[in-house]
C-alpha positions in Angstrom: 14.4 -19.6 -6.8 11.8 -21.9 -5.2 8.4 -23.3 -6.5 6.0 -20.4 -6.1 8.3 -17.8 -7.7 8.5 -20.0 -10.6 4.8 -20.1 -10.5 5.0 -16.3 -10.4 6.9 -16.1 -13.3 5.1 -18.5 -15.4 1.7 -16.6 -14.5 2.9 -12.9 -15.2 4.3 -14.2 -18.6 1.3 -15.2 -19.2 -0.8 -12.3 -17.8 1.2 -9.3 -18.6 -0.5 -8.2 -22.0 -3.7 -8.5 -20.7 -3.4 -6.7 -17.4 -2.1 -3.2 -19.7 -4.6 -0.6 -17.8 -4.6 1.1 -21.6 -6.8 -2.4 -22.8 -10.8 -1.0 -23.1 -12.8 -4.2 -21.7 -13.7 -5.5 -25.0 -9.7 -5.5 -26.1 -8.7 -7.5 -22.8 -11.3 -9.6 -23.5 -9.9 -10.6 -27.2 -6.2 -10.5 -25.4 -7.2 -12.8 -22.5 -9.1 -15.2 -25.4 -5.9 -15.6 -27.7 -3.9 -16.6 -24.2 -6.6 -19.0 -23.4 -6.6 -20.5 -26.6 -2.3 -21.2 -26.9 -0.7 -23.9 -25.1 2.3 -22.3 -22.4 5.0 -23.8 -21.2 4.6 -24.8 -17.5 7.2 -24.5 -14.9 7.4 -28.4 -15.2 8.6 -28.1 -18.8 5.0 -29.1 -20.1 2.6 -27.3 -22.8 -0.5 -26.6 -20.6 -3.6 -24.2 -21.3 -5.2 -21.6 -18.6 -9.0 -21.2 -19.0 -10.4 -17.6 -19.5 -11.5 -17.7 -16.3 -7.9 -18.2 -14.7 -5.7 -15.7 -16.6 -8.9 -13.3 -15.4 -8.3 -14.0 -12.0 -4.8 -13.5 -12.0 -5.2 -10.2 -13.8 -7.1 -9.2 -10.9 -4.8 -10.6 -8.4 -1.7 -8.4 -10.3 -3.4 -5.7 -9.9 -4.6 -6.0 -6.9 -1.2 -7.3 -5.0 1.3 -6.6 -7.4 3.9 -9.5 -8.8 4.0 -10.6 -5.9 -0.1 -11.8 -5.5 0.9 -14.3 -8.2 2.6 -16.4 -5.8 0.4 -19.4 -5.2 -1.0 -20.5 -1.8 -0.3 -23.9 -0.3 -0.7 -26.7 -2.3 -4.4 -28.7 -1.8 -5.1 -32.5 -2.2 -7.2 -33.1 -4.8 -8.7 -36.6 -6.3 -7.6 -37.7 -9.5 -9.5 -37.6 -12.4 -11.4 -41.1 -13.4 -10.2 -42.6 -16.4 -13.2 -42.9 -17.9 -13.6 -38.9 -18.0 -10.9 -38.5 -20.0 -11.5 -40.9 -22.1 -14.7 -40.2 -23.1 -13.0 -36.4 -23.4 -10.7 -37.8 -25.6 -13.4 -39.3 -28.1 -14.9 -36.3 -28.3 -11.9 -34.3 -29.1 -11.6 -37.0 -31.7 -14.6 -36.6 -33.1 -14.4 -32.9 -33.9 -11.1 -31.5 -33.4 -12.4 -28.3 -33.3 -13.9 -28.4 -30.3 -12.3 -26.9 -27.4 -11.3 -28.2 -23.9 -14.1 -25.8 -22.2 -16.7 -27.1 -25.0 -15.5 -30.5 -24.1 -16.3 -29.9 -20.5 -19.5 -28.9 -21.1 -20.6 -31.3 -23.3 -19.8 -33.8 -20.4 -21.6 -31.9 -18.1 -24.4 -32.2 -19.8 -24.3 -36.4 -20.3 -23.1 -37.3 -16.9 -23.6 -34.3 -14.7 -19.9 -33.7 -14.3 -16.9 -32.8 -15.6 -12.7 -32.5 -15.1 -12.0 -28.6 -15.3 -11.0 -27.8 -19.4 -7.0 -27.2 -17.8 -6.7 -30.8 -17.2 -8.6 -32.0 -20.4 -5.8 -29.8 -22.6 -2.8 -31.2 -20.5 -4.3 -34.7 -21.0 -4.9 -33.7 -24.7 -1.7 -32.2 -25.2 0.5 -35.4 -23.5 -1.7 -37.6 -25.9 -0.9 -35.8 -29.2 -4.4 -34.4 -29.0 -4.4 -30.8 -29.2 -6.2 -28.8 -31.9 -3.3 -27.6 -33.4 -1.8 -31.6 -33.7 -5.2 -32.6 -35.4 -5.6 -30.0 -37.6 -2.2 -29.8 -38.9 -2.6 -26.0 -38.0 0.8 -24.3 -38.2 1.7 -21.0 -36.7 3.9 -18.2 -38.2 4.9 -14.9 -37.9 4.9 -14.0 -41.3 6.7 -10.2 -41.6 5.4 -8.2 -38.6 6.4 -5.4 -37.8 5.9 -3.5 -34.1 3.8 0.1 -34.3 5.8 2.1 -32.6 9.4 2.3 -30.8 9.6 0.2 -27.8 7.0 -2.0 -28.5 9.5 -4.7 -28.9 12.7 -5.9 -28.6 14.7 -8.9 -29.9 17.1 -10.3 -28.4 20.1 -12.6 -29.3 24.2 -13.1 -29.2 26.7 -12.9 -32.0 30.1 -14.7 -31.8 33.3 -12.2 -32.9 36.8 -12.1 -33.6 39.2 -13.2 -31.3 40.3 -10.2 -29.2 44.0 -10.4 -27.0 43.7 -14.2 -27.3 40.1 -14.9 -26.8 36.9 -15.1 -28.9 34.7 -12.2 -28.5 30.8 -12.4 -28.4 28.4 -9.4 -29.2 24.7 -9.1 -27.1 22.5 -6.6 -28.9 18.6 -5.5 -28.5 17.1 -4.0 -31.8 14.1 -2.2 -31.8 11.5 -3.4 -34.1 9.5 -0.5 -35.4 12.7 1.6 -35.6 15.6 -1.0 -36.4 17.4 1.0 -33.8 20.5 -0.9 -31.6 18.7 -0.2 -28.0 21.6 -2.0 -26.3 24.6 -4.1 -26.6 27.5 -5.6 -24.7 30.6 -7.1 -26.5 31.8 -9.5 -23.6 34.2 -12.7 -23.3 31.5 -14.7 -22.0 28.3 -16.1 -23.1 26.5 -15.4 -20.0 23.1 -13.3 -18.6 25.0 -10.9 -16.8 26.5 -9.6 -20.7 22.8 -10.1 -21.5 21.5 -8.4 -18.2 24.4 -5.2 -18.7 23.1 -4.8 -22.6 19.2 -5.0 -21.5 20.3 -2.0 -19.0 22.5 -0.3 -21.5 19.6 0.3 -23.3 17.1 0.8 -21.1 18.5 3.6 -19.1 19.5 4.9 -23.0 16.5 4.2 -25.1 13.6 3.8 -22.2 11.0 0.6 -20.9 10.1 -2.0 -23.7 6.9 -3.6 -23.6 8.3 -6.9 -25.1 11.6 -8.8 -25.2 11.3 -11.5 -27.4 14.5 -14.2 -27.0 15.8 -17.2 -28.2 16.3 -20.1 -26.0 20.2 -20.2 -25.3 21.5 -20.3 -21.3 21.8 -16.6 -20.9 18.3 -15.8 -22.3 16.5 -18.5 -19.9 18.3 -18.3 -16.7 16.0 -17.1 -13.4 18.1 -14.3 -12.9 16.9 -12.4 -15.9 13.4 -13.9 -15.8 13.5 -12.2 -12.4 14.9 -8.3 -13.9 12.3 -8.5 -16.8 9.6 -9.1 -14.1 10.3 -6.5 -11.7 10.4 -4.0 -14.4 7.0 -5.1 -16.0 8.6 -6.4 -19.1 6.6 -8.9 -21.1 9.1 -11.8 -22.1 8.5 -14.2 -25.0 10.9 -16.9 -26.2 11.2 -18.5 -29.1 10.3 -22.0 -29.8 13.6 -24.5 -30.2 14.0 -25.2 -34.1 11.1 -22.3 -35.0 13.2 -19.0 -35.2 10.1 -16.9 -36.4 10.4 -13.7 -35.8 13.4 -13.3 -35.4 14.8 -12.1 -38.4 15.5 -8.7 -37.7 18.5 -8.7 -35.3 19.8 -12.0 -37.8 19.3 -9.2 -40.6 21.5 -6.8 -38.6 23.9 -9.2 -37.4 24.8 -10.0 -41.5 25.5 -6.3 -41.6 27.7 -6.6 -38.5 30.1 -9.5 -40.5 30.1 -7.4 -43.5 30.5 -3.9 -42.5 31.9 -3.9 -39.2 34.0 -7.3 -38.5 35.6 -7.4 -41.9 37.1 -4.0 -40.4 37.9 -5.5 -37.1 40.5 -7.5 -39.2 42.4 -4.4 -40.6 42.2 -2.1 -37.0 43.8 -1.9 -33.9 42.1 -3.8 -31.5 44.1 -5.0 -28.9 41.4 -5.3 -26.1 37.3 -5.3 -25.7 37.3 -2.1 -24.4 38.6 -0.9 -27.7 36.5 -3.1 -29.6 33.0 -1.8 -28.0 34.5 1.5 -28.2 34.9 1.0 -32.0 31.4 -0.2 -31.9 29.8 2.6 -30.8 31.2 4.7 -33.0 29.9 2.1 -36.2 26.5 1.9 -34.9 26.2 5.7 -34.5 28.1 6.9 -37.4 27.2 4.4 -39.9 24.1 1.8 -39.0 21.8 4.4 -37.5 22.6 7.0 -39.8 21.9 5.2 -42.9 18.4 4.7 -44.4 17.3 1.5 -43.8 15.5 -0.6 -46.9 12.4 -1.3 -45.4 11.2 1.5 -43.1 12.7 3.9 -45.6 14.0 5.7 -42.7 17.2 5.9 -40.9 16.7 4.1 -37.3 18.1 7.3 -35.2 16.0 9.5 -37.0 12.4 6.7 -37.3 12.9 6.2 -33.5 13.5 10.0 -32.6 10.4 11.1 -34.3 8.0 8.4 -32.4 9.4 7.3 -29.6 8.2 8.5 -26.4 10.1 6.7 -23.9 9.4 5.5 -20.1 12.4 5.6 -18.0 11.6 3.3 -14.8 12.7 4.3 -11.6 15.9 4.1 -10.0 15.7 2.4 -7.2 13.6 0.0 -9.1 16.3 -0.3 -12.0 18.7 -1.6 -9.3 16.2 -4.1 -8.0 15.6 -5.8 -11.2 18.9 -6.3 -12.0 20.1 -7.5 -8.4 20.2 -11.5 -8.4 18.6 -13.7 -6.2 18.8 -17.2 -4.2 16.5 -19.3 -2.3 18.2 -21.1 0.6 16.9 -22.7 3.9 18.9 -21.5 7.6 20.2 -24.0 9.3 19.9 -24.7 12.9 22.5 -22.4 13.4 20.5 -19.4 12.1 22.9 -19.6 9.0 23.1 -19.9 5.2 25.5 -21.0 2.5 26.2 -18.6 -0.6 28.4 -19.9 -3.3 30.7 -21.7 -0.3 30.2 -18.1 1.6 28.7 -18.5 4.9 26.2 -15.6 6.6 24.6 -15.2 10.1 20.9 -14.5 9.7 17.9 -13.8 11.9 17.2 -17.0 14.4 13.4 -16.6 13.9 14.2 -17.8 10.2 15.4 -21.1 10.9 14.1 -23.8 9.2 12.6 -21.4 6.7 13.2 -20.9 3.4 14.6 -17.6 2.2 15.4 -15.4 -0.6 18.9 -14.0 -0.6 19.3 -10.9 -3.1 22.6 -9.5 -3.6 24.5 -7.6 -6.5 26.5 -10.4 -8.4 29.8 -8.4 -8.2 29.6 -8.2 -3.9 28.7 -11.2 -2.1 29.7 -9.6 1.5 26.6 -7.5 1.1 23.5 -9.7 1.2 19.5 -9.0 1.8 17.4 -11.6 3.8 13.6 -11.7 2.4 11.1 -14.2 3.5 8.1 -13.9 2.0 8.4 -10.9 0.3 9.4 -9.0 3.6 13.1 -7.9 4.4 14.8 -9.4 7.4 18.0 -7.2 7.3 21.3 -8.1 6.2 23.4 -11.4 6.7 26.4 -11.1 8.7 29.0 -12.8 6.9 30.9 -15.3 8.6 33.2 -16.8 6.2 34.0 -15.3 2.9 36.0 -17.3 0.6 34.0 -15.6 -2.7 33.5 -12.0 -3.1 31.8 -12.0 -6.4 29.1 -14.3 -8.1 30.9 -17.0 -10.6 29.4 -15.4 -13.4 31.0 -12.0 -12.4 34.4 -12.8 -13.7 37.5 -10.2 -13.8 38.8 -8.3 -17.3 41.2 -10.4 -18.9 44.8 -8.5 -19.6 44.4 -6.2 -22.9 46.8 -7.3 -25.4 49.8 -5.5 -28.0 48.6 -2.7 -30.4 48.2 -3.7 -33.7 47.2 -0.5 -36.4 44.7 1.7 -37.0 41.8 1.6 -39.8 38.7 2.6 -40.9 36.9 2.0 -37.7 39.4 4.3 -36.0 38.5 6.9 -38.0 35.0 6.6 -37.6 35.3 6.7 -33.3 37.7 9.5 -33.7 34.7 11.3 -36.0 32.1 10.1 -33.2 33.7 11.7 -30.7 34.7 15.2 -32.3 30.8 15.5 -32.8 29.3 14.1 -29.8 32.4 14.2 -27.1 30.4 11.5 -25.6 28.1 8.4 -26.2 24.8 9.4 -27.2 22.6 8.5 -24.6 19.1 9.9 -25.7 17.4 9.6 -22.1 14.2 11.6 -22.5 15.3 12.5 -26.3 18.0 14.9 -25.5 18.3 15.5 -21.9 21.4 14.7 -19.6 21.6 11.0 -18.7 25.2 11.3 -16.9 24.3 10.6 -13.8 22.2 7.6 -15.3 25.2 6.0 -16.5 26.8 6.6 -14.0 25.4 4.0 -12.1 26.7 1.1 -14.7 
């Protein structure tokens, strides 16, 4: 992924509540305020703040071009900002912490005719130890919020297991906030964002759209890839700040229950692969977690999110988008590119240019050419050494049967009732040929 998608990225995260077409102006207005007023994290790694003024224009932009109107032009030159600006800026801040960095600037305006744009003045604040929030000794918390309706939000976050046929097992899982409801999950061998990315799915061709994902900050939650699939589908994604878990403890809450009620189980049934195991699963979450009246909402989740959920479904074709990965390469001389060692022919009015390559993680022979947002056709392999994405790694062997339990009783109860894994696409229709597609 180059420079200007990151840029993307980084502007739609920031962006995506306030450009909802349900906001009345004077709720964007108190939306697009709050974003102004918190520090984001830049591309670069750095806490920075976007003026009203910005996070308006790129509003207009998205919903003028689309995701892909965020990308930013080509750089400009511009002359640094004197010294003695920002350090007059600086005294100010100083002075009255609880002035802001667009205050600041025109306050400097009005002494010396001119001022550095309030951006700059916050990241110069913000390096120096300067922000409102360092001064005042201002400390942000969540406190116990909880989301108004199903699908509002989603948290995110990975569970280590058991050891299953010789290896440790690891659990992804989405809960719904309002509903306490599993939206998706993935048991999986590997602590990666394609278990991440197959969960997310899971339960969005299941459960519908969220608005939100909210995430922690571990490797599979931060790679580009699913940055990328939460994009495309106009998913706002918020992560969690390193060593502040606010927030967060709903899916911690059900991941307790998982030790107790469900792994100390594991221990006394047969599970001799991870097939079994996410079959077993299932059949707990539907039979036992969502069936039982949870303490705070007073409801049982199947039965809370049933009665208010009214679920989007997005698209197809743009399901299989968001979930395809993508590369940014430069052709050669030769008109070629180089894929995880792979080589591919590509169009000879590319080269020197740099390109996005999208493919499907488990088939590198089939590979899209976009530059610029624009497809230039397939690449022709030419030498194919990998035919699947590292990530995209093959089942491991499933190992001798061991006995049979509680949690055998409870899939073999699941199935009898449902003769299938509840879906709940459009809250009772068929979603076969949905899940087909997994």
């Amino acid at each position: 992924m180059d420079r200007s998608e990151d840029i993307a990225l980084f502007r739609y995260g920031i962006i995506r509540a306030a450009a909802d077409e349900g906001l009345t102006k004077a709720k964007r207005g108190l939306v697009v305020r709050a974003l102004a007023a918190q520090a984001h994290t830049a591309p670069s790694g750095q806490e920075v703040q976007v003026s009203r003024q910005t996070i308006d224009r790129w509003v207009r932009a998205y919903r003028k071009g689309g995701y892909a109107a965020l990308r930013p032009g080509p750089r400009r030159v511009e002359p640094r900002t004197p010294p003695e600006a920002l350090e007059l800026a600086c005294q100010l801040r100083k002075e009255d912490p609880a002035r802001s960095g667009a205050h600041i600037a025109e306050v400097l305006r009005a002494a010396q005719g001119w001022s550095p744009h309030p951006r700059t003045l916050e990241r110069h604040f913000k390096v120096l130890g300067l922000s409102r929030a360092a001064l005042s000794g201002a400390n942000v918390a969540f406190g116990r919020f909880q989301a108004d309706y199903p699908n509002e939000l989603w948290t995110g976050d990975a569970l280590h297991g058991p050891v299953i046929a010789g290896r440790k097992a690891v659990l992804f899982a989405f809960i719904d906030d309002c509903s306490r409801l599993i939206t998706g999950h993935r048991w999986s061998y590997t602590e990666d964002t394609l278990a991440a990315e197959f969960a997310l799915r899971r339960g969005i061709l299941a459960r519908g759209l969220p608005s939100t994902c909210y995430l922690d900050n571990g490797s599979p939650f931060i790679c580009r890839q699913l940055l990328r699939a939460l994009a495309v589908l106009g998913v706002r994604l918020v992560h969690s700040k390193p060593g502040r878990p606010e927030g967060r403890g709903k899916i911690e809450r059900f991941f307790r229950t998982v030790r107790g009620q469900f792994l100390v189980e594991v221990a006394h049934s047969d599970i001799p692969s991870l097939d079994v195991l996410e079959e077993r699963f299932v059949a707990w979450v539907e039979q036992s977690y969502h069936r039982r009246q949870h303490s705070e909402t007073g409801e049982a989740p199947i039965e809370r999110f049933s009665r208010l959920a009214q679920p989007r479904f997005p698209d197809q074709e743009l399901l299989r988008e968001a979930f395809l990965f993508s590369e940014t390469r430069t052709v050669t001389k030769l008109a070629t590119v180089s894929l995880f060692a792979n080589s591919y022919e590509v169009d000879a009015a590319l080269v020197g240019r740099k390109v996005e390559l999208v493919f499907d993680p488990f088939n590198l022979e089939k590979v899209v050419v976009r530059y610029m947002g624009r497809d230039f056709g397939l690449a022709v392999p030419q030498k194919i050494g990998r035919h699947s994405h590292p990530m995209a790694k093959p089942k491991a062997e499933a190992g001798p049967p061991t006995g049979i339990d509680y949690l055998g009783l409870l899939e073999a109860r699941h199935k009898a009732e449902l003769g299938r894994l509840i879906g709940y696409r459009d809250m009772g229709s068929d979603i076969a040929e949905a899940r087909g597609g997994e």
